[in-house]
C-alpha positions in Angstrom: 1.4 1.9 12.7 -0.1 2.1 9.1 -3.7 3.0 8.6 -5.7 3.0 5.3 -9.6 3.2 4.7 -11.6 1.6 2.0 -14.3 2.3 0.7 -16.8 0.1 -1.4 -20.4 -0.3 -2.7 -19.7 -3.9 -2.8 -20.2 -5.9 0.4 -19.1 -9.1 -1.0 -16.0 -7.4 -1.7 -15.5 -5.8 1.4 -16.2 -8.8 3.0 -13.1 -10.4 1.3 -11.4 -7.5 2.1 -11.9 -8.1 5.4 -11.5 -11.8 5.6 -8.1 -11.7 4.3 -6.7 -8.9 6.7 -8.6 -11.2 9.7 -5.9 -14.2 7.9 -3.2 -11.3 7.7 -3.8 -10.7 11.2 -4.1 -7.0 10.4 -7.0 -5.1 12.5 -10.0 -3.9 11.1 -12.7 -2.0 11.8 -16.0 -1.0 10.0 -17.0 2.5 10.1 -20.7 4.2 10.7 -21.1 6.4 7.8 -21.0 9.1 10.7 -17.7 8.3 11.5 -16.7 8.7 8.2 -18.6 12.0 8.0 -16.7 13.2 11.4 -13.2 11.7 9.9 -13.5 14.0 6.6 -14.6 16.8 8.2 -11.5 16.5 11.1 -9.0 16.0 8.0 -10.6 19.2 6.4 -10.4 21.7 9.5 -7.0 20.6 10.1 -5.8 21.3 6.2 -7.8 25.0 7.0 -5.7 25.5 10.1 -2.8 25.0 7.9 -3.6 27.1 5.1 -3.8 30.3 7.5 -6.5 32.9 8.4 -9.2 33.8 6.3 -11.3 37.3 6.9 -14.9 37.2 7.5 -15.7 38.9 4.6 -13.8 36.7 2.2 -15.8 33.5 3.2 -18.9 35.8 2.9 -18.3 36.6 -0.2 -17.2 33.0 -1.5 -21.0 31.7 -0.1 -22.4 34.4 -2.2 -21.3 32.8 -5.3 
């Protein structure tokens, strides 16, 4: 399974969009702005896990700034 997300101010456009995956027969889904929110933020604590620990003081001190 593929997955991509689109994003658009236009909702005539998105509305074609979603048209012609409905002809496609692809799935779709439109997505709260909340669930976008919680999607980012899941995608950024999992690219933190990866980058390894970080000390207390060192996020401390990058808030400072």
């Amino acid at each position: 399974m593929e997955t991509i997300l689109i994003q658009g101010e236009s909702k005539k456009a998105i509305g074609l969009l979603i048209e012609l995956s409905r002809q496609l027969k692809l799935k779709q889904k439109k997505l709260t702005k909340t669930e976008v929110e919680d999607f980012l933020l899941a995608e950024s604590i999992n690219e933190g896990r990866k980058s390894g620990y970080v000390s207390k003081q060192t996020v401390l001190k990058a808030l400072q700034k």
